[in-house]
Every structure is written in structure tokens, then in C-alpha cells.
N, C-alpha and C positions, 0 to 999 in steps of 0.2 A: 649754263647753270646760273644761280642766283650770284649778284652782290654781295659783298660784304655788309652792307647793311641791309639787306634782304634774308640775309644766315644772320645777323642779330637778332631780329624779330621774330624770325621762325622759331628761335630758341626759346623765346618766350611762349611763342604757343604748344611748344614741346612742353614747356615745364607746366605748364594748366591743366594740360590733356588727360592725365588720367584723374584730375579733379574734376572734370565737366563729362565724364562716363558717368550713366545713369542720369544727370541734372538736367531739368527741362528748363529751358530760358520762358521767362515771362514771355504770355500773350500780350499786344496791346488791346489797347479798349477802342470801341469806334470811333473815340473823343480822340483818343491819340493818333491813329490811321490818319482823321478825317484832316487836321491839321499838320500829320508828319506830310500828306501826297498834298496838300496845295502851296507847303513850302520847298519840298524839294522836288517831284516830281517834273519831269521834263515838259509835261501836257501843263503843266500851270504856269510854263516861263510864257506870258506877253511876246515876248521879243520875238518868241519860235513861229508864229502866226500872221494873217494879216486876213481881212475878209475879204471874201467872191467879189467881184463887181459886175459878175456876168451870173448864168444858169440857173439850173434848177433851185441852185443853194445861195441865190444873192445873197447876201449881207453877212452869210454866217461863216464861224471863223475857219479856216484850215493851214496844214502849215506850209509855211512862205515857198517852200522847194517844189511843193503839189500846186501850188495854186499859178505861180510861175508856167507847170504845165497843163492847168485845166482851162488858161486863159492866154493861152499859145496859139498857132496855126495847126491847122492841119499839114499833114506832110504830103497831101494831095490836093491842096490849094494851088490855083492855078495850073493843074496840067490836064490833060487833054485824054483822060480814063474812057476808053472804049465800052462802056456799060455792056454793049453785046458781044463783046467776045468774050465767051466762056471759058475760063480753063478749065473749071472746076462749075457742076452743075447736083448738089445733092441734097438729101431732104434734110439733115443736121450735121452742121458744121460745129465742129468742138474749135473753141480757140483760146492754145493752151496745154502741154502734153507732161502734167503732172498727175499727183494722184486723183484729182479732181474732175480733172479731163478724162482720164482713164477709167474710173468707175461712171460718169456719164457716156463714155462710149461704148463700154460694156453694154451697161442697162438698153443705150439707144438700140445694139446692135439687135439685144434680146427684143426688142418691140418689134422687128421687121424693119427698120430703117436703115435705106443710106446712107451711113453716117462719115464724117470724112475728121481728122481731125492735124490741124495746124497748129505750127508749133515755130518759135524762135530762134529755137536752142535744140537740142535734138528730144526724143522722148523721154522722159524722167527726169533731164537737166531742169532743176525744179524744188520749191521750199522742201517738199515729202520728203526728198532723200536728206535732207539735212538735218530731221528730225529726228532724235535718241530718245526720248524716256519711252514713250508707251502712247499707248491710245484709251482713252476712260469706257464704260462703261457695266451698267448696273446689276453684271449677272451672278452674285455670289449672293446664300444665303439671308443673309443679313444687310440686304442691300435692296432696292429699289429705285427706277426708274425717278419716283417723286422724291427719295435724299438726293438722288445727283441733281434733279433740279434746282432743290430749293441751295445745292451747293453753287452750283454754277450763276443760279439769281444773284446771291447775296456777295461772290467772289467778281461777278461786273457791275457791282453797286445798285443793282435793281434797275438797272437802265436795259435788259435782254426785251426784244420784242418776246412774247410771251407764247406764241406759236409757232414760233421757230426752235427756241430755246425746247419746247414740248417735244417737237416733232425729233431734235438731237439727240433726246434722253430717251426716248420710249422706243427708237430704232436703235438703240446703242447697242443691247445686246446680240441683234438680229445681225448687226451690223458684223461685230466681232467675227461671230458665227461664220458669215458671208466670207469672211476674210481666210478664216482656218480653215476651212471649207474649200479654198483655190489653192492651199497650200500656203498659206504665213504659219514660219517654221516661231509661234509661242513659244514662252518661258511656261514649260511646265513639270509636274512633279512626278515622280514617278509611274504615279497609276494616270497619270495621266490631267489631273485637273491643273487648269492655267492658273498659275504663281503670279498675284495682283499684291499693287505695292501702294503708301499713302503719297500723294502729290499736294502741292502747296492748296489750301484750302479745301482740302476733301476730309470728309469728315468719317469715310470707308477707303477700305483698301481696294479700289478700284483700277487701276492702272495695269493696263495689258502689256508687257512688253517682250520686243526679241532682243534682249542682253541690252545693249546700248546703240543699236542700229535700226532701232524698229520702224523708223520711215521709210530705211533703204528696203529694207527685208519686204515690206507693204508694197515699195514702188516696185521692188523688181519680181512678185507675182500680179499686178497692174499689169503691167507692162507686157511680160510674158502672155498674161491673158490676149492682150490688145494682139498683138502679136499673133498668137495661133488661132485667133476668130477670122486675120486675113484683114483686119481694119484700117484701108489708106493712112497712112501719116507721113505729112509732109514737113519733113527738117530742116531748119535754118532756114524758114522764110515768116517774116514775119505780118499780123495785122497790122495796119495802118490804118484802118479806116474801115467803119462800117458803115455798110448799104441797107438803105429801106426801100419800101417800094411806095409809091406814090399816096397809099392811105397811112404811111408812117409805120408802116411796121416792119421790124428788123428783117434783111432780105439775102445776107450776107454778108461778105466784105472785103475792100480792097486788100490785097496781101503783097508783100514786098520780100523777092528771090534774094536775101542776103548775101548772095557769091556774086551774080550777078549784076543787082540793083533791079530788076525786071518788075514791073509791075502786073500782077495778073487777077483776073477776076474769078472770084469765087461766088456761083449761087445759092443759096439753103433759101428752107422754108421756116427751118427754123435756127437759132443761133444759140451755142453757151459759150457764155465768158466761163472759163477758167483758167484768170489768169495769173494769180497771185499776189503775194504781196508787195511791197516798197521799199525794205529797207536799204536797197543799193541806191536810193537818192538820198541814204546820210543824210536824214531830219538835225538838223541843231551841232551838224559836226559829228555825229555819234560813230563806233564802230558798227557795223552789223556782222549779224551770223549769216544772213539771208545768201541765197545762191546769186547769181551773175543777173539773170534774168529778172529778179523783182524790180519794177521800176513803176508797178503802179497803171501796166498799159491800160487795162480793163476799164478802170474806173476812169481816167480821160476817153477812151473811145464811148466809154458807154452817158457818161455826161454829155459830152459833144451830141449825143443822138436823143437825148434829153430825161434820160435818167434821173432819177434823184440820189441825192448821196446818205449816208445814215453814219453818224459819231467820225465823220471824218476826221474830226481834230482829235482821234485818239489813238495812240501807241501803245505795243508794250513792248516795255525794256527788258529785256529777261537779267533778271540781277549776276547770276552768273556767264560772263562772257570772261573769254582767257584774255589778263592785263600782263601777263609776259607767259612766254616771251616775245619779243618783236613780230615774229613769223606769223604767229597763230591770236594775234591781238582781234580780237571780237569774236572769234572763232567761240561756238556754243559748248561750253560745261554743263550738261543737264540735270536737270532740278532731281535726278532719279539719285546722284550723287547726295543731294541732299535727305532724300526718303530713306537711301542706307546710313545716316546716322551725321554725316558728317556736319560739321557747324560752323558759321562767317564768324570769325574774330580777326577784332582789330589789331594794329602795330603793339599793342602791352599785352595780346593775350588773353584778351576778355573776348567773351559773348556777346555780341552787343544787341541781338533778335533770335527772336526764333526762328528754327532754318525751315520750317513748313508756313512761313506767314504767305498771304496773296504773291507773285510776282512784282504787282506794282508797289505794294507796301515792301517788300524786300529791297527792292533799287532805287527806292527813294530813302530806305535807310543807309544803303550805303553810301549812296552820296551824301546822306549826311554827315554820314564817319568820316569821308574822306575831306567833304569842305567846310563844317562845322565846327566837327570834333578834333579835325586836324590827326587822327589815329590812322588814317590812311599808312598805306606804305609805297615810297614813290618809285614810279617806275619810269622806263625811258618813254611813255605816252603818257605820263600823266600818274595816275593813281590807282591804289585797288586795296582789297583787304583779303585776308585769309580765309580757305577755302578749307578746314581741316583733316585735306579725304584719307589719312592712318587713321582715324577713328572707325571707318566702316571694317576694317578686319577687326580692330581691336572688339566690338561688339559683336559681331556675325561671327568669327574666325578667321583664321591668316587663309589665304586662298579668296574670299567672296568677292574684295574690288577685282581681280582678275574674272574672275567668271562671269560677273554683273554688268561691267562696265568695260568691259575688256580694249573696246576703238578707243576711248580714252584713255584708257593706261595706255596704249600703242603712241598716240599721238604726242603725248609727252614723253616718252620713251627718246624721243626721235632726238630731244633737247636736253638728252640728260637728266631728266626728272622726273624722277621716280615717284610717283605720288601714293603708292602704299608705304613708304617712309617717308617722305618729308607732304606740306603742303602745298600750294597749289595758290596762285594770284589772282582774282576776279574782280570786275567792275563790270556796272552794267553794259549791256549793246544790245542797239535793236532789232527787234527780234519778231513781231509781229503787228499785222496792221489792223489793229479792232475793228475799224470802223471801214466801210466799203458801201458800195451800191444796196440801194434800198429794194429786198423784195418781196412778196406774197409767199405765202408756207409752198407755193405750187415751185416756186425755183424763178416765176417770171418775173420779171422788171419790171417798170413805169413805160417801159418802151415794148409793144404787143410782139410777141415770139421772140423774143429776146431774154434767153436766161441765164442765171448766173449763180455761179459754185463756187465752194473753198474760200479762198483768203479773200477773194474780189467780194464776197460778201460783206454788209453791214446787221447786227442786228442780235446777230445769234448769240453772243459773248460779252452783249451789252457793253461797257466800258473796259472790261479786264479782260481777261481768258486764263481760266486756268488749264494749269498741265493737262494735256492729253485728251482738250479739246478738240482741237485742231487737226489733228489724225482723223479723230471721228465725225467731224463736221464732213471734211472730203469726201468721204465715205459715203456719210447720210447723204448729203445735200450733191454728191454726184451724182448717186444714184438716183436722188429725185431729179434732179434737171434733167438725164439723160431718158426718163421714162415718160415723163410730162413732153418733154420737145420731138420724142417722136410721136406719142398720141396727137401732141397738137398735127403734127407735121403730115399728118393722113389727110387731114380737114383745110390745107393749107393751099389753096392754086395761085401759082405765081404769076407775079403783077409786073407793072412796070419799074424796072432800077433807077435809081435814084443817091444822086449827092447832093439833094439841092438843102439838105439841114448844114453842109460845111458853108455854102455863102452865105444861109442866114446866123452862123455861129459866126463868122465876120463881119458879117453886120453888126451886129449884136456890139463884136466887140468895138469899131470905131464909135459906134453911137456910145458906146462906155468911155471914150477916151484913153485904151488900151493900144500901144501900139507895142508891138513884138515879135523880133525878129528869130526867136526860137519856134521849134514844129516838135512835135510829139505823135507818136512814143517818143523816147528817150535815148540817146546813146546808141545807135543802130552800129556807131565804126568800131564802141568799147565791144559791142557784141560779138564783132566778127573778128576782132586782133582773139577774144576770148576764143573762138572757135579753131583758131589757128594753132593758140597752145594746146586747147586739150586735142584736136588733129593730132598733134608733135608725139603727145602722153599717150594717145593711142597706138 
């Protein structure tokens, strides 16, 4: 339970509470945004960065813990890969087994393709399932394909490629559909129409969701799909390397038997990254919500093969991340809390934003409350400010945080803390990786048969993302990778294998003056100690 001086401060935001029912806290203006994210924001700290001196992206900046592994060895540098022995010989290779992966090996499946799909961690072990508010999209009366766009332009600062961001919003609905349709158990009303909620920066009530689990609810009819089509996936072996064939186009790739250490070769004709996002290499010290597996493999294997990168240097922090207790420190509070009414106030009790502002302008306020304003309230990591979720019954009715949000009321449950009576601790953690490999509206990369889904993407979310992007991205953009890689994959006759872009990636890097004795991916022994517990949990 709270401290002593953590029950003095909640008293204050007791005593406010039924004065801030009804009251909308000021908007900021662009002038105030533009100068609150370049002084507190995380992506504006110098410190956090340093630039390429190798690839696609020389000179440009990204941060110090990515570039550490974009300008590393390969982990099959110097050993002796039998390119002909096949373990694995199919027309598309998924690599990757989240929601990403899973609606590309759907779609691939539906095209007539071989499709085989590799994974790290087991199937679903993966950002999807850790996603709670909802998934966006434009199908309510009063709504439109072109408002979600012009919401999601202006919510990542006009930096979205423009055919991507298109191709996200004009499939949104379809997408949904596509979803409800395999069996995603919606929020919906009695007669039946799906119950859509506001999310930070949406200007409609657009947000699909199942209670508070709606990535789990998404991944485990993915999965289930994957599953009863009969779709290889192989567990606990990871990429390490991908293979081209001698005109440079993606051919497959080295893969590594986690239990064993075994290396074995896999051929495709054609290839999707889906591999997620980063926030388990802890940019600037931060907590993450991310699962076990984010480490950013996709976009090292797919730079090393000569990829180009898109807003690498951009994060986003989700403002709410649980700052106590100890246990559950980064662990995600979702923004859906904040859409049922609930409001961030400081140590006195005040309001200090609006609780629907962007993501990124939300967690750069708070940091500012917490190292500026000093109204923070301190905790055994540091800092956080209040989360005030008794205001969602006090508006809605006593019973809705239970029905709405229910895994979260459970999760604090567990700690003694009741959060339809008292509030709730938050500071930011991060939580999503904006920027990723650069590709075509087709799902292809800079590197030919080579495509790429989900988080590993750059482009679509431009600098920001707001809520309930990210569901629907998966979705959209699995499906197109998985439909695109097996049409290519008909037209595709296999060539000769090849690793010969890892010795010119070392070339590269001595003629840089780079010497480094780390290899990537990342973490291969934290993966499999992880494997070991949740084995135990099984």
C-alpha cells in the first residue's frame, strides 16, 4: 500500500475531486506543445543519441543503445554456415510470431503459399498481447476514413509518409471487420453495435475495444487462426541473420535453435520482418511496458542487408506507466483509463493538462511536473504524479471501472490498491518504437522481397502514434505484407545463398574505425533464462 506521504497527497486529490467533475482542463496551443516536447521530451535530450558512422543512415542521429547494435557484428561472423543444407525450404518466411506475423501468415496462407513462420519466443510472446485500450478505426456514422487521417497527420506532427498513413485509415474499417469476423469478442451494446471510445488526440470516438485486454483478445484469435490453417511455427529459435541471393535480394535467413544453440538454415523466396518493437533495450534508462522480446532485432538485420531506416531517433513514451508499486513499475496503464474520465494531478491536487492531450505532449508534461514543478510525488524509482481513476465511476456510475477496465483493476488488486477508491501512480515508460525500416505502401523494403510489418515499420505514425494505432497498423500492414510476399513469391526462382553483405558490413565497419566486440540481435541467454520461467508458469 502507499506511504505515508503518498496517503497525504492522495488526500488532496480526494479533496479536489468532486470540484474537477464536469471541468475540462485547458487545451495547449501548438506554441505551447512545440516548446513543452523540445524541453522535456526524451527525443530532445542530446545526450540520448549519437550518429551512424556506417549504413544506409550515415550521419543521421539514433539512440546511443540502437546504434551500439546497428554497428556491431553479426553473430555469424566468422563461422562456417553450410548455405546448402536446408532445414527449412519455403516460399515465405514470417519472422516474428505476433500480431503482425500472424495476420501476414494468414493472408500469405490465403494466397496459396508455403508459408512457415519463426519466432523467438513462442507464438504471441509479443507487444499485441500487451496492448489494452483498443484498436482505431473510422466506421461510425459521424466518422470518416479522411478525420482519422487528418487526426493521426497532425497527432505525429505531419512527419506520416502519406501513403502509408492512407492505406492505415481507408482499411481501418475493413480491418476491424476482418477481426470480428474470426471471432474478436468487441465491446458492444446490446443490439449489438460496437461501443467506440475518445483516445488521446482523436477528434471522434473511434476506439474498438475488448474491456482492457484488447491486444490479448486480437492475439489469441491470430493465433487460434494460425493455428487451425495448420501454419509451421517454429518456437524458441531465433533470426540472426538474413540471407540474399546473389542479385541482393532477401533469400531467407540464418536462424538460431535457442535450447540448443544449433544454427540452421531456412530458404523463402520471399521474407517479412515482423519483428517488433525496442523498448527492452531501455533507451535513456527508462522503464518499458514492452514484452521480453522487443529488442529491435528487425531493424539491425534488415539495416545490416541494407535497408534504410525512417524517424529512427523517435520514441514514444506512453505517459502513463505504473510508478508504484515496485513490482509493476513500467507496467502499462492505458490511455482508455484516461478516455473514461479520469485526470493526472499533481502532489497539491491540481490538474495540471488535459488528460486527452497527444501521448508525447502528455509525458513531457509530466516530466515536467515531476522536475520542474517539483509537484511530483516521490516514489522508491523516482517519481510520478496522480492518476485519478475514482472519477470514472463517479461520472459513468459505480460498477464501469470494473467492467471497462477490469485486468487493471485485478493487477492492482494484487498490491492492495484499490483504484475505484483511491488513485493510482504514473510516470512515463516506454512504450513504442515510431520510427523503424523504411517501406513502399506494397509492405517492401529498400532490400527486393524483403517485407516488413507492425512495430519494425517506420513511416506510418510519423513522429507520434496515437492510441489505437498500433492494433490497426498490425492488422492493416500484416495483411498487406502477407498478400504482397506471396504474389511476389510465385514469380520468384531461387538463386544462389549468400552471406557475403556480413563481410562487406565489416568492412565497412573497420574502414569506419568501429571496433566492437558485441553481436546482435540482442540478449539471446536473457531470452532463454525468460523461457525457463514462464516453462516453470506453465
Amino acid at each position: 500500500m502507499f506511504t505515508p506521504e503518498m496517503l497525504a497527497s492522495a488526500k488532496k486529490v480526494e479533496a479536489t475531486r468532486a470540484s474537477r467533475i464536469g471541468m475540462e482542463p485547458k487545451r495547449m496551443t501548438a506554441e505551447e506543445k512545440h516548446n513543452l516536447l523540445r524541453e522535456f521530451h526524451p527525443d530532445y535530450r542530446t545526450a540520448g543519441f549519437e550518429n551512424l558512422k556506417i549504413g544506409p543512415n550515415k550521419g543521421e542521429k539514433v539512440p546511443t543503445e540502437l546504434a551500439a547494435l546497428l554497428q556491431a557484428n553479426s553473430r555469424v561472423k566468422g563461422l562456417d554456415i553450410d548455405l546448402d543444407r536446408l532445414a527449412y525450404d519455403v516460399d515465405v518466411l514470417i519472422i516474428g510470431g505476433g500480431g503482425a506475423g500472424a495476420s501476414a501468415a494468414i493472408e500469405a496462407h490465403n494466397g496459396g503459399a508455403n508459408v512457415m513462420v519463426v519466432t523467438k519466443l513462442r507464438m504471441g510472446d509479443a507487444n499485441t498481447m500487451m496492448a489494452e485500450g483498443g484498436i482505431q478505426a473510422a466506421d461510425k456514422a459521424n466518422d470518416s476514413p479522411a478525420i482519422h487521417y487528418l487526426d493521426a497527420l497532425g497527432g505525429g506532427h505531419y512527419a506520416n509518409k502519406p501513403e502509408l498513413l492512407k492505406k492505415l485509415v481507408s482499411e481501418g474499417p475493413g480491418a476491424v471487420k476482418w477481426l470480428n469476423d474470426l471471432g474478436v469478442m468487441f465491446d458492444k451494446a446490446p443490439d449489438g453495435t460496437m461501443i467506440t471510445t475518445h483516445g488521446g488526440g482523436t477528434s471522434r470516438k473511434r476506439m474498438h475495444a475488448a474491456r482492457d485486454y484488447s491486444g490479448a483478445e486480437i492475439m489469441r484469435v491470430l493465433r487460434d487462426e494460425v493455428w487451425n490453417r495448420g501454419i509451421p511455427v517454429v518456437d524458441f529459435t531465433a533470426a540472426v541473420e538474413l540471407i540474399l541471393d546473389e542479385n541482393g535480394r532477401a533469400a531467407g535467413a540464418v536462424l538460431q535453435n535457442m535450447e540448443t544453440g544449433e544454427y540452421l538454415v531456412a530458404r523463402a523466396k520471399t521474407v517479412i520482418l515482423a519483428t517488433g518493437g525496442a523498448g527492452r533495450l531501455h533507451y535513456q534508462g527508462f522503464p518499458t511496458s514492452n514484452h521480453y522480446g522487443a529488442t529491435a532485432d528487425g531493424l539491425i538485420l534488415a539495416y545490416r542487408a541494407g535497408a534504410k531506416l525512417l524517424y529512427q531517433d523517435t520514441l514514444q513514451y506512453h505517459p502513463t506507466g505504473a510508478a508504484f508499486p515496485e513490482q509493476i513499475f513500467g507496467a502499462l496503464v492505458t490511455e482508455k483509463v484516461r478516455s473514461l474520465g479520469a485526470m493526472l494531478i499533481n502532489s497539491e491536487g491540481e490538474a495540471f493538462m488535459h488528460p486527452l492531450e497527444t501521448r508525447d505532449v502528455a509525458a513531457a508534461s509530466i516530466i515536467r511536473e515531476c522536475k520542474a514543478h517539483k509537484k511530483g510525488i516521490p516514489t522508491p524509482e523516482g517519481c510520478g504524479v496522480w492518476l485519478d481513476t475514482p472519477m470514472i465511476d463517479m461520472i459513468h456510475g459505480e460498477g464501469t471501472l470494473e467492467k471497462r477496465i477490469p485486468a487493471m483493476l485485478r493487477m492492482y488488486m494484487k498490491y492492495d490498491i484499490d483504484m475505484r477508491e483511491v488513485p493510482i501512480l504514473v510516470y512515463p515508460t516506454l512504450h513504442y518504437q515510431n520510427g523503424g525500416i523504411d517501406i513502399s505502401v506494397d509492405g517492401q523494403s529498400g532490400v527486393e522481397n524483403l517485407f516488413i510489418a507492425g512495430e519494425a515499420v517506420g513511416g506510418i505514425h510519423g513522429r507520434n502514434r496515437l492510441m489505437g494505432n498500433s492494433l490497426l497498423d498490425i492488422i492493416v500492414f500484416g495483411r498487406n505484407a502477407g498478400k504482397n510476399a506471396s504474389a511476389k513469391a510465385k514469380d520468384v526462382k531461387n538463386g544462389k545463398l549468400t552471406l557475403g553483405h556480413v563481410d562487406a558490413y565489416a568492412r565497412e565497419m573497420a574502414d569506419a574505425g568501429i571496433v566492437s566486440d558485441m553481436v546482435s540481435p540482442l540478449l539471446l541467454p536473457t531470452y532463454t533464462h525468460g523461457r525457463e520461467k514462464w516453462q516453470a508458469e506453465k
